[in-house]
C-alpha positions in Angstrom: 0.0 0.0 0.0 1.4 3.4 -0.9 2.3 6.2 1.4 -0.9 8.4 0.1 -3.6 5.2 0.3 -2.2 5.5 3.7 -2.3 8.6 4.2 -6.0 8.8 3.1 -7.0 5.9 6.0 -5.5 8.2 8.2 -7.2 11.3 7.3 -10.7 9.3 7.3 -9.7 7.9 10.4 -8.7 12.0 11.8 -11.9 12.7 10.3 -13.7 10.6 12.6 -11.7 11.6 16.0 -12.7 14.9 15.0 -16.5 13.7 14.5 -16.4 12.2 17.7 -15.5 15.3 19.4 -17.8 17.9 18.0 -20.6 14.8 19.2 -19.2 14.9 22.1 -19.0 11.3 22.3 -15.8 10.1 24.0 -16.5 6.7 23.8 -15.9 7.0 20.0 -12.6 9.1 20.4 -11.2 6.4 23.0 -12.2 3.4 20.4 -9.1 4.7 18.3 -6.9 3.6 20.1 -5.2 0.7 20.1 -7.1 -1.8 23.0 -3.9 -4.1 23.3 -1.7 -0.7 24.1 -2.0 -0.7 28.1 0.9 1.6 27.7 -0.2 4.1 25.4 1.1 7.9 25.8 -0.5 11.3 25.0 1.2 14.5 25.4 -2.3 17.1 24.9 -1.1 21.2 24.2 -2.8 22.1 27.1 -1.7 19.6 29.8 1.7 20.4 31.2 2.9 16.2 31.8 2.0 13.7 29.5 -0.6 11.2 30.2 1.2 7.7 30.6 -1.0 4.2 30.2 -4.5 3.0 29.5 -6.3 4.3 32.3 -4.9 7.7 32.5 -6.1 8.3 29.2 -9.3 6.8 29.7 -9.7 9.2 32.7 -8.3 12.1 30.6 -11.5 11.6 27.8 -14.1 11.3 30.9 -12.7 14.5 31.9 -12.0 16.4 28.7 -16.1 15.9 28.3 -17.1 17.7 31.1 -14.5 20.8 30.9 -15.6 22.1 27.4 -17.5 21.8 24.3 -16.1 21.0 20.9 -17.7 22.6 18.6 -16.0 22.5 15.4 -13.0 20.6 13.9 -10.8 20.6 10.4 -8.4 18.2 9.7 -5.6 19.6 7.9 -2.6 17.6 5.8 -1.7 14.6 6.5 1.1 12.9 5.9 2.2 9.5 6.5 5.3 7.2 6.7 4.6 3.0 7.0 7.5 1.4 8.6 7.0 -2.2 9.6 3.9 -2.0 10.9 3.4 1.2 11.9 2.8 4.6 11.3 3.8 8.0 11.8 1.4 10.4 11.0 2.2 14.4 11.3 -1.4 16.8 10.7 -2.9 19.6 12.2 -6.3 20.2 13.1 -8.1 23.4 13.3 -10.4 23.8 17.0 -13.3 25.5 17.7 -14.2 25.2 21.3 -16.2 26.8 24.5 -15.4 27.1 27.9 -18.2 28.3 29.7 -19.6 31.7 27.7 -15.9 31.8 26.2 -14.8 30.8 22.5 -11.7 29.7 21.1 -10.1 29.1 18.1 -6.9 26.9 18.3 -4.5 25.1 15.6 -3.2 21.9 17.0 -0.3 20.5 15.0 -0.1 16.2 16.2 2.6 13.7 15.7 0.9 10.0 16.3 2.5 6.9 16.0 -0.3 4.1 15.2 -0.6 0.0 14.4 -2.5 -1.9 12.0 -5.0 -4.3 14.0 -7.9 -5.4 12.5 -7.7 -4.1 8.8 -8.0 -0.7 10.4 -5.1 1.6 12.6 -5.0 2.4 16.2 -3.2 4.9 17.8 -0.7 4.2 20.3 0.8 7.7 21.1 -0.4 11.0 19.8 1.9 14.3 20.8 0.0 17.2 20.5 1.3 21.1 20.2 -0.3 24.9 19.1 1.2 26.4 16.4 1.5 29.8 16.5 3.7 32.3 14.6 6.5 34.8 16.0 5.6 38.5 15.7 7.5 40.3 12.6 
């Protein structure tokens, strides 16, 4: 399979994470990842440590839920490198978000490494940052 037919699994399967938010439905978001990854890592832009195994995470999502509304998302490029098995996938998705009567607009750039199970991939670790630009 070639680099792009990855690359457009991946930004179907970004499509959905991103469905899954606006829904608000968590249990969705969590099904990407990979069930057999007790150790799975995420490193979220807005959490200062990264969350380290299964049940963090888990935890994390329940959270997440409660502290804000998602109420838009745009995936942007995506690109993709298969090595053995895996995959390295660098995007960036565009945020729209409430907290309480505020809105925000955020551009999250995400590095996630991912395995094949089932015909379909799973993440394993996703490293999220915001972009932003220097002042000129």
């Amino acid at each position: 399979m070639s680099d792009e037919d990855v690359a457009i699994q991946f930004r179907t399967l970004l499509e959905r994470y991103v469905a899954a938010f606006v829904a608000g439905n968590m249990k969705q978001v969590k099904a990407l990842w990979d069930p057999d990854a007790i150790d799975r890592t995420y490193i979220s832009a807005e959490l200062e440590r990264p969350i380290l195994g299964a049940p963090a995470l888990e935890a994390y999502y329940d959270e997440l839920a409660s502290a804000f509304v998602v109420t838009e998302g745009k995936v942007g490029d995506v690109v993709v490198r298969e090595v053995g098995g895996l995959a390295y996938v660098v995007t960036h998705i565009d945020w729209g978000f409430e907290m309480g009567a505020q809105k925000f607009a955020v551009r999250i750039r995400a590095s996630i490494l991912s395995r094949r199970r089932g015909g379909g991939w799973r993440f394993l670790h996703a490293h999220e940052s915001i972009q932003w630009k220097i002042p000129t």
